[in-house]
PDB file with one MODEL, atoms N, CA, C and O in Angstrom:
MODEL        1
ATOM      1  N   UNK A   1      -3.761  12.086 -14.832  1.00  0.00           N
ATOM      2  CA  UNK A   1      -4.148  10.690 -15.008  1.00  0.00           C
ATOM      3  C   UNK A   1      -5.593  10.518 -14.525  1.00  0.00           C
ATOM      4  O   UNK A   1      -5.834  11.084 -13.459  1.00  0.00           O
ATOM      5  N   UNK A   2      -6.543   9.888 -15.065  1.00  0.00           N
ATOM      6  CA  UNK A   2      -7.884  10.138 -15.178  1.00  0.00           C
ATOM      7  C   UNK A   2      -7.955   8.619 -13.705  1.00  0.00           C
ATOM      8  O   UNK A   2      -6.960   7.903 -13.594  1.00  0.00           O
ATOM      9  N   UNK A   3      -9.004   8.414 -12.915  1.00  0.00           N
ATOM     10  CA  UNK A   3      -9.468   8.442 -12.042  1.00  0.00           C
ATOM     11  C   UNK A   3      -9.586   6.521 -12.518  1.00  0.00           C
ATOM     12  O   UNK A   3      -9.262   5.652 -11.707  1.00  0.00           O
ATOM     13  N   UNK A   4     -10.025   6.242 -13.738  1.00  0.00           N
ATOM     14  CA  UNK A   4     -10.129   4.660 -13.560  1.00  0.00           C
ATOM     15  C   UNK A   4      -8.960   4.430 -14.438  1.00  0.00           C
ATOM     16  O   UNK A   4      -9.129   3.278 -14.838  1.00  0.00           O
ATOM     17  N   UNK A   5      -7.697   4.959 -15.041  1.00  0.00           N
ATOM     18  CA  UNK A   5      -6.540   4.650 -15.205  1.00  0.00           C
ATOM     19  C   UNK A   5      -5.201   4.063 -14.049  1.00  0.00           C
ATOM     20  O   UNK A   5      -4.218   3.336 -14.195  1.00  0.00           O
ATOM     21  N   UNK A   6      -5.941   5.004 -12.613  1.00  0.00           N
ATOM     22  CA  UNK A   6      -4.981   4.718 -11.523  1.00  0.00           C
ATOM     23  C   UNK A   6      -5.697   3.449 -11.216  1.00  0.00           C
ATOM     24  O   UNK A   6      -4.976   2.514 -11.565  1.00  0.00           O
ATOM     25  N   UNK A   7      -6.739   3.062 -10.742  1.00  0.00           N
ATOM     26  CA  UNK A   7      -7.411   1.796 -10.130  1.00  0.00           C
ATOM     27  C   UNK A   7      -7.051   0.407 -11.176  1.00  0.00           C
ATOM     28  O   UNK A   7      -7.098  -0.755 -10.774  1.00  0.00           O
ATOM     29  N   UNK A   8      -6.748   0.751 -12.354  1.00  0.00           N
ATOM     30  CA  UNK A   8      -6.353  -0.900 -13.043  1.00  0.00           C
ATOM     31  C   UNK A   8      -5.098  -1.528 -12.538  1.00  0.00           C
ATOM     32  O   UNK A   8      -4.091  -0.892 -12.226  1.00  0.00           O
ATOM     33  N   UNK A   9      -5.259  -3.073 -12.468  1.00  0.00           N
ATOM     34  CA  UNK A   9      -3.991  -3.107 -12.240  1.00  0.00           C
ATOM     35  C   UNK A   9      -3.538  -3.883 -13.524  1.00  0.00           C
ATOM     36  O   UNK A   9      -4.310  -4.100 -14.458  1.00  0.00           O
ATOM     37  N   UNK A  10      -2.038  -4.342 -13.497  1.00  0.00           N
ATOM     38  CA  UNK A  10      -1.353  -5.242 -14.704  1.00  0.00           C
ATOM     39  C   UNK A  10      -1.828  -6.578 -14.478  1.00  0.00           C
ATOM     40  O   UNK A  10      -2.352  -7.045 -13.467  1.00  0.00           O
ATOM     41  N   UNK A  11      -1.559  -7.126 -15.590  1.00  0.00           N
ATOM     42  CA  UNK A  11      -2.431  -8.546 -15.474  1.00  0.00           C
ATOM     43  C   UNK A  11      -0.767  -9.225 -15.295  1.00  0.00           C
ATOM     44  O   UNK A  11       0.338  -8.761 -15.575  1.00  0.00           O
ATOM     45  N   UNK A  12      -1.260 -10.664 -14.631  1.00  0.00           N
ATOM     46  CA  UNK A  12      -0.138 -10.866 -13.902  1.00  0.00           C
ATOM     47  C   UNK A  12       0.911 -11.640 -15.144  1.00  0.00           C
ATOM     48  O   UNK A  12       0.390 -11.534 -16.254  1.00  0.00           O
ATOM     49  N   UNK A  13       2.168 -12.330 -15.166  1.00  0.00           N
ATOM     50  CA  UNK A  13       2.832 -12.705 -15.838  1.00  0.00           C
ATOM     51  C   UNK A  13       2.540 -13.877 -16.054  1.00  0.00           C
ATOM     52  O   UNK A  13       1.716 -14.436 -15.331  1.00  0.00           O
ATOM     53  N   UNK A  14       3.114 -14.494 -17.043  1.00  0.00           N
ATOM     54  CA  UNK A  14       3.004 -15.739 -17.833  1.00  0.00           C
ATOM     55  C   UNK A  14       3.893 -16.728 -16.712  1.00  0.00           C
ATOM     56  O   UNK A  14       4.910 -16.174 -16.295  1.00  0.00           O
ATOM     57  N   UNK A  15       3.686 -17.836 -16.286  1.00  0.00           N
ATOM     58  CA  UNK A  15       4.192 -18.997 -15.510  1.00  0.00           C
ATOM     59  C   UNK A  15       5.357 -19.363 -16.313  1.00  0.00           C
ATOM     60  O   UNK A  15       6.362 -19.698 -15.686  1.00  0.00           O
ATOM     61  N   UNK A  16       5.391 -19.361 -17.304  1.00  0.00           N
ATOM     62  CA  UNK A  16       6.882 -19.515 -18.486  1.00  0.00           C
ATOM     63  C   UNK A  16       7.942 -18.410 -18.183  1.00  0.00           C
ATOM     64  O   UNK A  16       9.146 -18.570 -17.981  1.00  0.00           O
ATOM     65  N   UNK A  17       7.271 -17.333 -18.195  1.00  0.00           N
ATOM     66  CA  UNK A  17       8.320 -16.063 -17.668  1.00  0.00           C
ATOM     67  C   UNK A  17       8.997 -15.436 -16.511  1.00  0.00           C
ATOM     68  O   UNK A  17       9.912 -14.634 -16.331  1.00  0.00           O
ATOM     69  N   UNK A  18       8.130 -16.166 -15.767  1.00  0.00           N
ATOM     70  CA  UNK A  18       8.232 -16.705 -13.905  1.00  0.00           C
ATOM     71  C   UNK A  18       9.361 -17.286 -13.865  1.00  0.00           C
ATOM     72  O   UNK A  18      10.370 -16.704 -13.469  1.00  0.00           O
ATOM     73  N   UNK A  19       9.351 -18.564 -14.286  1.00  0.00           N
ATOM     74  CA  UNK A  19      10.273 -19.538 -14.284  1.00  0.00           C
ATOM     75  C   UNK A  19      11.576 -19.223 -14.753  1.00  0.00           C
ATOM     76  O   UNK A  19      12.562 -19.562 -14.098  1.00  0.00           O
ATOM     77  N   UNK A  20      11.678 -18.574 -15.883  1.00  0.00           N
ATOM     78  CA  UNK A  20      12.889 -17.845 -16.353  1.00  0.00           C
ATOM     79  C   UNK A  20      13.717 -17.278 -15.608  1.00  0.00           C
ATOM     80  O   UNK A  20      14.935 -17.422 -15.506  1.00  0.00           O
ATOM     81  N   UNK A  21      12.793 -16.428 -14.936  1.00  0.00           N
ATOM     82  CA  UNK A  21      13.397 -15.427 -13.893  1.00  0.00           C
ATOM     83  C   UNK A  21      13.927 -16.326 -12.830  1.00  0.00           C
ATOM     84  O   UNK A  21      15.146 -16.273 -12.668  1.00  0.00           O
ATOM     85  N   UNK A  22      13.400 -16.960 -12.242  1.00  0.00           N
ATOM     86  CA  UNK A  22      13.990 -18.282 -11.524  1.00  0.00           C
ATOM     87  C   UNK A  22      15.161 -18.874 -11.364  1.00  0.00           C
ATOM     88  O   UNK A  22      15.870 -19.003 -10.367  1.00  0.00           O
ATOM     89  N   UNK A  23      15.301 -19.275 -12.643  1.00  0.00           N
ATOM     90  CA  UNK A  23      16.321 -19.904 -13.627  1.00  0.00           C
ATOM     91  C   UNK A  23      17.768 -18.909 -13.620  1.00  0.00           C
ATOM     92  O   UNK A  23      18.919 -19.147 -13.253  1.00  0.00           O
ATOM     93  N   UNK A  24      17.147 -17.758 -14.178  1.00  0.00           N
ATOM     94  CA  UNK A  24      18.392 -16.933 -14.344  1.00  0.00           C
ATOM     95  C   UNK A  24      18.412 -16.500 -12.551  1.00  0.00           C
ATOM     96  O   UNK A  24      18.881 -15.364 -12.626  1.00  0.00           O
ATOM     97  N   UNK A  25      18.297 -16.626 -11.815  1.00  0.00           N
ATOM     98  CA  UNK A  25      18.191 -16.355 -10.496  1.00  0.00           C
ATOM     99  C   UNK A  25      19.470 -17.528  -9.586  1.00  0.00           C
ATOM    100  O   UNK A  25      20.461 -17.213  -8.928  1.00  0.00           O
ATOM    101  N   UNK A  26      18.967 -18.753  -9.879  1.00  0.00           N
ATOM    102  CA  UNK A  26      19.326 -19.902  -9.540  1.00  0.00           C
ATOM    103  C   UNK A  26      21.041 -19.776 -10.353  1.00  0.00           C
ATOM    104  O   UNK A  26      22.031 -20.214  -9.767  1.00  0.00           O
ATOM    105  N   UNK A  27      21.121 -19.201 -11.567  1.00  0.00           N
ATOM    106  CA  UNK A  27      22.698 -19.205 -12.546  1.00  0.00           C
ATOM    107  C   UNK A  27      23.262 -17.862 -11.964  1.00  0.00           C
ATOM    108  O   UNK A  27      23.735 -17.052 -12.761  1.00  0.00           O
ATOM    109  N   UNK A  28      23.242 -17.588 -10.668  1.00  0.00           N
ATOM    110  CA  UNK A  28      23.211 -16.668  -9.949  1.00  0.00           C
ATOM    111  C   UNK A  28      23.739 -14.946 -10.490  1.00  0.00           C
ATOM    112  O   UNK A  28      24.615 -14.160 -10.131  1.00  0.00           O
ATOM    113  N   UNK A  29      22.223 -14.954 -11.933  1.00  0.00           N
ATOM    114  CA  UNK A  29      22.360 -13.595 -11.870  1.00  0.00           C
ATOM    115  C   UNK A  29      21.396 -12.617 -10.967  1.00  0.00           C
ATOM    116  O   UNK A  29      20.349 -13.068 -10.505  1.00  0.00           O
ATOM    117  N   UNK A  30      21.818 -11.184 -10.725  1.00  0.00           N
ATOM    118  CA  UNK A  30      21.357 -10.292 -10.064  1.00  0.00           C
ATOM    119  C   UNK A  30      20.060  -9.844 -10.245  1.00  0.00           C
ATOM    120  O   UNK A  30      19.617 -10.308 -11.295  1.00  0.00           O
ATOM    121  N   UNK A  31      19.079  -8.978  -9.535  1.00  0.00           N
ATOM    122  CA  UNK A  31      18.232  -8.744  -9.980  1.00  0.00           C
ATOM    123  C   UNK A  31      17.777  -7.620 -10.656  1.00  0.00           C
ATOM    124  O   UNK A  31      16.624  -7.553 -11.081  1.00  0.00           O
ATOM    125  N   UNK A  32      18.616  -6.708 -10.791  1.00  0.00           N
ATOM    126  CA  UNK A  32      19.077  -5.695 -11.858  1.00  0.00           C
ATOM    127  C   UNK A  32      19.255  -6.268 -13.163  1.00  0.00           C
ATOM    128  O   UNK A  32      18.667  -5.952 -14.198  1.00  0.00           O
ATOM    129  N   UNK A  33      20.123  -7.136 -12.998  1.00  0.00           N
ATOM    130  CA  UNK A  33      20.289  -8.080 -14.895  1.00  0.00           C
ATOM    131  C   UNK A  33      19.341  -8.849 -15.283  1.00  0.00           C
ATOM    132  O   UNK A  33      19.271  -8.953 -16.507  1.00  0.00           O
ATOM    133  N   UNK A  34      18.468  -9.517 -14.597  1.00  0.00           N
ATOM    134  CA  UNK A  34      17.321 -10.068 -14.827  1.00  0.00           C
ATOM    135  C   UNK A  34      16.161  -9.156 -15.099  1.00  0.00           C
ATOM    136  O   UNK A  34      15.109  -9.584 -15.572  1.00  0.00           O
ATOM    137  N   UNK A  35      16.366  -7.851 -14.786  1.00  0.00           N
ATOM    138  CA  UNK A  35      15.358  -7.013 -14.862  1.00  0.00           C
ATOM    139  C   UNK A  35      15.056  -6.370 -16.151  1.00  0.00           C
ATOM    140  O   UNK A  35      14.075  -6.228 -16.880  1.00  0.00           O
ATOM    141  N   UNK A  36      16.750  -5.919 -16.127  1.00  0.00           N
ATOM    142  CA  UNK A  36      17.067  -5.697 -18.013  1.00  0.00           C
ATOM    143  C   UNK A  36      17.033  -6.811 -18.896  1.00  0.00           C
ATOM    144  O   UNK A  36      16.315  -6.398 -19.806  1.00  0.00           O
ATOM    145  N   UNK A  37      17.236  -7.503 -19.066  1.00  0.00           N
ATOM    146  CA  UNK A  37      17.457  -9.002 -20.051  1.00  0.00           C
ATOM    147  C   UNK A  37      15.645  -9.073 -20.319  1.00  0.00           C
ATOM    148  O   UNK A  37      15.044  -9.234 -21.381  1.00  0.00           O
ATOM    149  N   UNK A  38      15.264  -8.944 -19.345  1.00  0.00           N
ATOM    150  CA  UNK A  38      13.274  -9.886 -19.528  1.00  0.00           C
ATOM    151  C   UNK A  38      12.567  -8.337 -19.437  1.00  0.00           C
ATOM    152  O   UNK A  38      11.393  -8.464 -19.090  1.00  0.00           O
ATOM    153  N   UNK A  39      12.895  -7.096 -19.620  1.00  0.00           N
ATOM    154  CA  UNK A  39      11.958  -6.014 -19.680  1.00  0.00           C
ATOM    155  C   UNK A  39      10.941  -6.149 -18.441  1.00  0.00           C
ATOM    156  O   UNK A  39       9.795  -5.734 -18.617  1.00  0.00           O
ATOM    157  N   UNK A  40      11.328  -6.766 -17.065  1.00  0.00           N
ATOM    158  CA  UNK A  40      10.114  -6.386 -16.263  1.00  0.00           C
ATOM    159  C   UNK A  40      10.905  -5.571 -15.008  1.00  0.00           C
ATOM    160  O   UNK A  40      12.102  -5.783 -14.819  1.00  0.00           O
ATOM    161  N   UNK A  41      10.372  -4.909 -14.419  1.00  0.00           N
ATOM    162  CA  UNK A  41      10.380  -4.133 -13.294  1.00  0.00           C
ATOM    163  C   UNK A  41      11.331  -4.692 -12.192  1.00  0.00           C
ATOM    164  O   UNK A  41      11.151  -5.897 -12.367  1.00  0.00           O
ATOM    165  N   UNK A  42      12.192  -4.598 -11.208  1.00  0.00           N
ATOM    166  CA  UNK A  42      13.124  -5.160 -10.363  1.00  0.00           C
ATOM    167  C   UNK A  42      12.454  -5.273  -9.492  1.00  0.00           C
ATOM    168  O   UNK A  42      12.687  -6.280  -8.823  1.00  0.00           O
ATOM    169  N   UNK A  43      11.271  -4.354  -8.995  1.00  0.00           N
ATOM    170  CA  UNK A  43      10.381  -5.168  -8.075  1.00  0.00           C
ATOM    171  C   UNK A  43       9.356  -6.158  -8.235  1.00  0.00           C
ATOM    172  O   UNK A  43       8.314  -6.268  -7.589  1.00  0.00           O
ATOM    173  N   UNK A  44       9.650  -6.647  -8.886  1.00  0.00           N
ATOM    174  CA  UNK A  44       8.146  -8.158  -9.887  1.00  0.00           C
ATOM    175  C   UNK A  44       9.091  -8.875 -10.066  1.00  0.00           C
ATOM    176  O   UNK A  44       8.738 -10.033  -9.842  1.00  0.00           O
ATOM    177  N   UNK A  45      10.500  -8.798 -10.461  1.00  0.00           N
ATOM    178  CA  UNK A  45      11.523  -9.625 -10.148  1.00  0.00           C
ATOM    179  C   UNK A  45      11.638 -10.399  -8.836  1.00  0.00           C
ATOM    180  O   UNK A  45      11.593 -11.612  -8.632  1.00  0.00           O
ATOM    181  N   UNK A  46      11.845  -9.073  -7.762  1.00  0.00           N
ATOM    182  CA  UNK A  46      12.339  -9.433  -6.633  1.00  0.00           C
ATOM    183  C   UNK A  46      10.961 -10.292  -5.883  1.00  0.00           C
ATOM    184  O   UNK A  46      10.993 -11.407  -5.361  1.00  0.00           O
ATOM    185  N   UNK A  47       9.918  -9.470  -6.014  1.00  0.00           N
ATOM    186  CA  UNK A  47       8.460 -10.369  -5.619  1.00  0.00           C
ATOM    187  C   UNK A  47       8.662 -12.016  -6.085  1.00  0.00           C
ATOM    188  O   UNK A  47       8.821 -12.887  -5.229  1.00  0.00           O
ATOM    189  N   UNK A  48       8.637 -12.295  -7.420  1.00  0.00           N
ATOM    190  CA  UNK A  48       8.773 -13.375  -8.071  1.00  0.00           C
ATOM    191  C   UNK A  48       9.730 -14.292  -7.070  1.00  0.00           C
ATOM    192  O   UNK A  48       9.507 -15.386  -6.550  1.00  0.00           O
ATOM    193  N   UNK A  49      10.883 -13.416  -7.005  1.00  0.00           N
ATOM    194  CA  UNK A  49      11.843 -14.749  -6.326  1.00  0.00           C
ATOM    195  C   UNK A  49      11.236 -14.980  -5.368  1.00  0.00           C
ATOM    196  O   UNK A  49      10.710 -16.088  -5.251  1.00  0.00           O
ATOM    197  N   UNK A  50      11.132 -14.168  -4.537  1.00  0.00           N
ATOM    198  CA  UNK A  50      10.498 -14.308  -2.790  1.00  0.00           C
ATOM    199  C   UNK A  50       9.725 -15.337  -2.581  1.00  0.00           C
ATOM    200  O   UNK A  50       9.873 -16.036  -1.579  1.00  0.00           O
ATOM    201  N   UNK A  51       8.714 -15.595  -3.571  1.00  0.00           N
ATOM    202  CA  UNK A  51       7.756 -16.285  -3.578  1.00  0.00           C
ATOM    203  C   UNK A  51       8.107 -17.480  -3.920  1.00  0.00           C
ATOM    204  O   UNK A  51       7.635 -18.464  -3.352  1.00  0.00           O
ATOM    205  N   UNK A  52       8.920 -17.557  -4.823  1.00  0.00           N
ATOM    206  CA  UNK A  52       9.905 -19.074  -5.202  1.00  0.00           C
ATOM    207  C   UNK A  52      10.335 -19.552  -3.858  1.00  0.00           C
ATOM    208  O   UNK A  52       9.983 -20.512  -3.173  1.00  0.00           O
ATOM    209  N   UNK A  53      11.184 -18.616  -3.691  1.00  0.00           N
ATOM    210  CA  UNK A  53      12.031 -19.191  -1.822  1.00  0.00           C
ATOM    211  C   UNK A  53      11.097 -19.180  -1.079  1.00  0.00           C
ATOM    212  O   UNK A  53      11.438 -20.179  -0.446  1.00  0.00           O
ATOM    213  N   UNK A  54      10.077 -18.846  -0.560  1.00  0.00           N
ATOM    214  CA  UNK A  54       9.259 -19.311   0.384  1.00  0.00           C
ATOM    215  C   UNK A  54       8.345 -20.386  -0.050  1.00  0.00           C
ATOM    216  O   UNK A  54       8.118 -21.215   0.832  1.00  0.00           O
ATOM    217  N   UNK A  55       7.690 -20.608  -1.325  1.00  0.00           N
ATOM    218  CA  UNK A  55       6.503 -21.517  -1.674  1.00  0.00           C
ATOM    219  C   UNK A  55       7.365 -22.831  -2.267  1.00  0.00           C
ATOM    220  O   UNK A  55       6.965 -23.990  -2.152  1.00  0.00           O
ATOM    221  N   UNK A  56       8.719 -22.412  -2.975  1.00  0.00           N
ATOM    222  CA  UNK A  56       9.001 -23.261  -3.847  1.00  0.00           C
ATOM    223  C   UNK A  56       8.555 -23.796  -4.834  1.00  0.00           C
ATOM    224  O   UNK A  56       8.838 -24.918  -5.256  1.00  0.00           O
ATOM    225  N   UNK A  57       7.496 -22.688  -5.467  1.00  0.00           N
ATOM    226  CA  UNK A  57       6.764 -22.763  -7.129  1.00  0.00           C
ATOM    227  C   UNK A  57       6.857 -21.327  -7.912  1.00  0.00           C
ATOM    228  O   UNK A  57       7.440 -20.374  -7.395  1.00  0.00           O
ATOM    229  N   UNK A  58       6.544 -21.286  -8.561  1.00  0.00           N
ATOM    230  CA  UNK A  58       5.636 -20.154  -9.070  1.00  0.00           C
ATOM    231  C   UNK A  58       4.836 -19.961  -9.742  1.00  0.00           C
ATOM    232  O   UNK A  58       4.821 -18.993 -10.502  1.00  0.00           O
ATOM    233  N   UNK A  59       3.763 -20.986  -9.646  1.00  0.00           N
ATOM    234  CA  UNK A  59       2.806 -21.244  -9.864  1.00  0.00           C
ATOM    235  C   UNK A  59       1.474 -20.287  -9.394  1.00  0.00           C
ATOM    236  O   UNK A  59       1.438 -20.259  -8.164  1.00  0.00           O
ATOM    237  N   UNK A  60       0.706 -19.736  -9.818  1.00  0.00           N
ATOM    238  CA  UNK A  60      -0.350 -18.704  -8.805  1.00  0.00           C
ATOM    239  C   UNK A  60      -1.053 -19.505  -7.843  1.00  0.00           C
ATOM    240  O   UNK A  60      -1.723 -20.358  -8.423  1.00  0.00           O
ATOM    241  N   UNK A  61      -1.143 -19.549  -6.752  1.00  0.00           N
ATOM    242  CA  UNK A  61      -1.818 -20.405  -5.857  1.00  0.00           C
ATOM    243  C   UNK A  61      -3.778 -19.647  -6.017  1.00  0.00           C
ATOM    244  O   UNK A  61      -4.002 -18.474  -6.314  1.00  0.00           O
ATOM    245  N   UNK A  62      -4.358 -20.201  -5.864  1.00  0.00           N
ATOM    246  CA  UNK A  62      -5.658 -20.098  -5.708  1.00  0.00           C
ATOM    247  C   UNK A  62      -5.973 -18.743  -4.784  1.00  0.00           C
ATOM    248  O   UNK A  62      -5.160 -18.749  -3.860  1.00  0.00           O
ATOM    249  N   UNK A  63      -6.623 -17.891  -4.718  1.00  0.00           N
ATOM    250  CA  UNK A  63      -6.809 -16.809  -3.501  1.00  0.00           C
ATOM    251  C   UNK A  63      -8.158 -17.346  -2.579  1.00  0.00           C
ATOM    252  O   UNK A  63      -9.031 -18.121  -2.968  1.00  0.00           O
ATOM    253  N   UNK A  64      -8.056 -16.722  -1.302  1.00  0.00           N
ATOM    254  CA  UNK A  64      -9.201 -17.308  -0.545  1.00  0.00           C
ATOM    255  C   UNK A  64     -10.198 -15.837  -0.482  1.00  0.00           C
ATOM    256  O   UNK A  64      -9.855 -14.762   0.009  1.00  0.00           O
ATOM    257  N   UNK A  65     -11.005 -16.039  -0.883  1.00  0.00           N
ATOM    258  CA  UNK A  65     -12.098 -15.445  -0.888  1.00  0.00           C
ATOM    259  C   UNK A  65     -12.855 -14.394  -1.947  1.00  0.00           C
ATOM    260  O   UNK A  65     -11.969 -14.062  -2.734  1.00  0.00           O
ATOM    261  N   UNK A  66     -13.832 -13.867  -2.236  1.00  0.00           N
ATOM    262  CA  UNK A  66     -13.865 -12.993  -3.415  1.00  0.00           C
ATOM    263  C   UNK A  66     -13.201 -11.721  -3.342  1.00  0.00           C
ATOM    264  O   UNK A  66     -13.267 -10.948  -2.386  1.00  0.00           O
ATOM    265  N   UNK A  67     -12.485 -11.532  -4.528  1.00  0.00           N
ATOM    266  CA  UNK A  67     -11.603 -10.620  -4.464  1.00  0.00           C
ATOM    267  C   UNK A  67     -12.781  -9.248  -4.672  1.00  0.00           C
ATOM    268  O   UNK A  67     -13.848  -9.173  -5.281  1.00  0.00           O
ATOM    269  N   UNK A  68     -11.871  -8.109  -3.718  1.00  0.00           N
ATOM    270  CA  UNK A  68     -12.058  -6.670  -3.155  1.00  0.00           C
ATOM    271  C   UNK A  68     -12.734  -5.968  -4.797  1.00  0.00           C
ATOM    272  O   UNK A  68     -11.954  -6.072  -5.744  1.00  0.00           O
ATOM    273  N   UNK A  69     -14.132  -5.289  -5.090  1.00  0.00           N
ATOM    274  CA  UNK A  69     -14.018  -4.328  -5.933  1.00  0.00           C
ATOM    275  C   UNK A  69     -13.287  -2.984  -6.224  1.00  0.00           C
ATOM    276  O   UNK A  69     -13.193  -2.398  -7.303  1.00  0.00           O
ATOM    277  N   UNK A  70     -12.810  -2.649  -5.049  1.00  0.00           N
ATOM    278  CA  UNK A  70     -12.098  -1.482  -4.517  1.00  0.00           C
ATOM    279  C   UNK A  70     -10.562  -2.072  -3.804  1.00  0.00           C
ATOM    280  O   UNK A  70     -10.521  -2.658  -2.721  1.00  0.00           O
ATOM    281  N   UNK A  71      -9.603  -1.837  -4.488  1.00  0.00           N
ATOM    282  CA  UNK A  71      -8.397  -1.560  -3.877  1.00  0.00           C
ATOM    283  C   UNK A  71      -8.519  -0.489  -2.190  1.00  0.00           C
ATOM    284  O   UNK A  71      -9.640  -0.146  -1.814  1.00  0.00           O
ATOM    285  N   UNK A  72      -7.754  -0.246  -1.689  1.00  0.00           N
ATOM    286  CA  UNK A  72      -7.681   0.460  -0.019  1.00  0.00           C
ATOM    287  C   UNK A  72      -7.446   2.032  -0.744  1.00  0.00           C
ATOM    288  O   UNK A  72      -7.856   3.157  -0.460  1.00  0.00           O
ATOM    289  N   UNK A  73      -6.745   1.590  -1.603  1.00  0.00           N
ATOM    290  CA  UNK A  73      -6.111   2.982  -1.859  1.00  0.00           C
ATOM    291  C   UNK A  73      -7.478   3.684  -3.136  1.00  0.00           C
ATOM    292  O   UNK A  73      -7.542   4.885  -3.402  1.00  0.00           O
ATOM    293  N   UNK A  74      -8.271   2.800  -3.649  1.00  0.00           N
ATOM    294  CA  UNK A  74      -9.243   3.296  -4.538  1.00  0.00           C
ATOM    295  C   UNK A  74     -10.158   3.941  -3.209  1.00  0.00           C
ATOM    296  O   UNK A  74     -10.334   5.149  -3.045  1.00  0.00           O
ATOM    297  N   UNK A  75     -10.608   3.040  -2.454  1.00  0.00           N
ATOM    298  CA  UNK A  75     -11.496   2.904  -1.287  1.00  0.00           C
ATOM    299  C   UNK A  75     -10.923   4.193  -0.341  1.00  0.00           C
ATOM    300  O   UNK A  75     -11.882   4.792   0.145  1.00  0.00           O
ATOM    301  N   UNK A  76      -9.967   4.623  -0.053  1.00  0.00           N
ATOM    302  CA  UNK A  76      -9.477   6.382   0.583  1.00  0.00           C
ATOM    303  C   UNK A  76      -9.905   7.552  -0.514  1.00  0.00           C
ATOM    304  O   UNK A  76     -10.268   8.710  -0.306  1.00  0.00           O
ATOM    305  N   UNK A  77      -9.746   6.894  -1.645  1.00  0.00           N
ATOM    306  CA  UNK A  77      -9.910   8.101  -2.515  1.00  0.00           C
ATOM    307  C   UNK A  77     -11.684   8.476  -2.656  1.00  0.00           C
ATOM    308  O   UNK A  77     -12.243   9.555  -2.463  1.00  0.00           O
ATOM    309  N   UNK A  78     -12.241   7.226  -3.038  1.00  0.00           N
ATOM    310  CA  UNK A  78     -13.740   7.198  -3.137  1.00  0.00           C
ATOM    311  C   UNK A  78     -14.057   8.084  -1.765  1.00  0.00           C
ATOM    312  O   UNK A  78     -14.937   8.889  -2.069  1.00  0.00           O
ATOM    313  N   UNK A  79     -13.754   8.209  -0.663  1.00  0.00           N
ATOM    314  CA  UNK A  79     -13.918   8.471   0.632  1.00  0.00           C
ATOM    315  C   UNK A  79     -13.819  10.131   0.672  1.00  0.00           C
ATOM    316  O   UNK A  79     -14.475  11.117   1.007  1.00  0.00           O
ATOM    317  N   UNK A  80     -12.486   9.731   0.072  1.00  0.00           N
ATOM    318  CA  UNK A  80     -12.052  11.570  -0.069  1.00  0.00           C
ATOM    319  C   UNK A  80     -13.018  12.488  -1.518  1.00  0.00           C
ATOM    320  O   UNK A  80     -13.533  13.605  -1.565  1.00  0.00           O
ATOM    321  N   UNK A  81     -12.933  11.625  -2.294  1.00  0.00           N
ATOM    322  CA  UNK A  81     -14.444  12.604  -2.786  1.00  0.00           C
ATOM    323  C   UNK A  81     -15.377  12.713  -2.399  1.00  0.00           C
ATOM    324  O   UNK A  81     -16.030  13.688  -2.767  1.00  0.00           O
ATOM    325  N   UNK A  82     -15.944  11.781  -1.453  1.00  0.00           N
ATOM    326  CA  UNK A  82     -17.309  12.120  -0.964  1.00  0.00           C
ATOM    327  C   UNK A  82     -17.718  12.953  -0.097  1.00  0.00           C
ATOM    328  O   UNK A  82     -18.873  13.350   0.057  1.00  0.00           O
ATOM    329  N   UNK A  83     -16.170  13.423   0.875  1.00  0.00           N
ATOM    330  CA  UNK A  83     -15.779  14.349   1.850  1.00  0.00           C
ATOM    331  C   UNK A  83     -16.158  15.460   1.686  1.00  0.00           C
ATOM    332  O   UNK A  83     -15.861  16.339   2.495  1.00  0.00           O
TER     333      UNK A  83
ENDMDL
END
């Protein structure tokens, strides 16, 4: 896997598809069946809810400050080639 394939990340989900997950969350299915039914990952599931139960949206909240050019984990690697 080539070197700026690992550093992208996924662009985040649709606020419509959020909510779904929600929804089917709340009709108290699992997060295994929600995972299969909507094709996303059980951990972007489970993130998703978390964030419901603690914020009570799922809405993207605003971030504070300019976001990092370098991930931590890009930023060890850049490090380790220069080594």
């Amino acid at each position: 896997m080539s070197e700026q394939m690992r550093i992208m990340r996924s662009k985040e989900l649709p606020e419509e598809l959020r909510d779904r997950i929600v929804a089917r969350h709340r009709s108290g299915q699992g997060y295994k069946k929600i995972s299969a039914a909507l094709k996303v990952p059980k951990s972007t599931v489970a993130s998703i809810i978390l964030k419901w139960k603690t914020f009570g949206m799922t809405r993207t909240l605003p971030r504070a400050g300019r976001p990092a050019k370098l991930s931590y984990r890009g930023r060890r690697a850049l490090v380790r080639e220069v080594k």
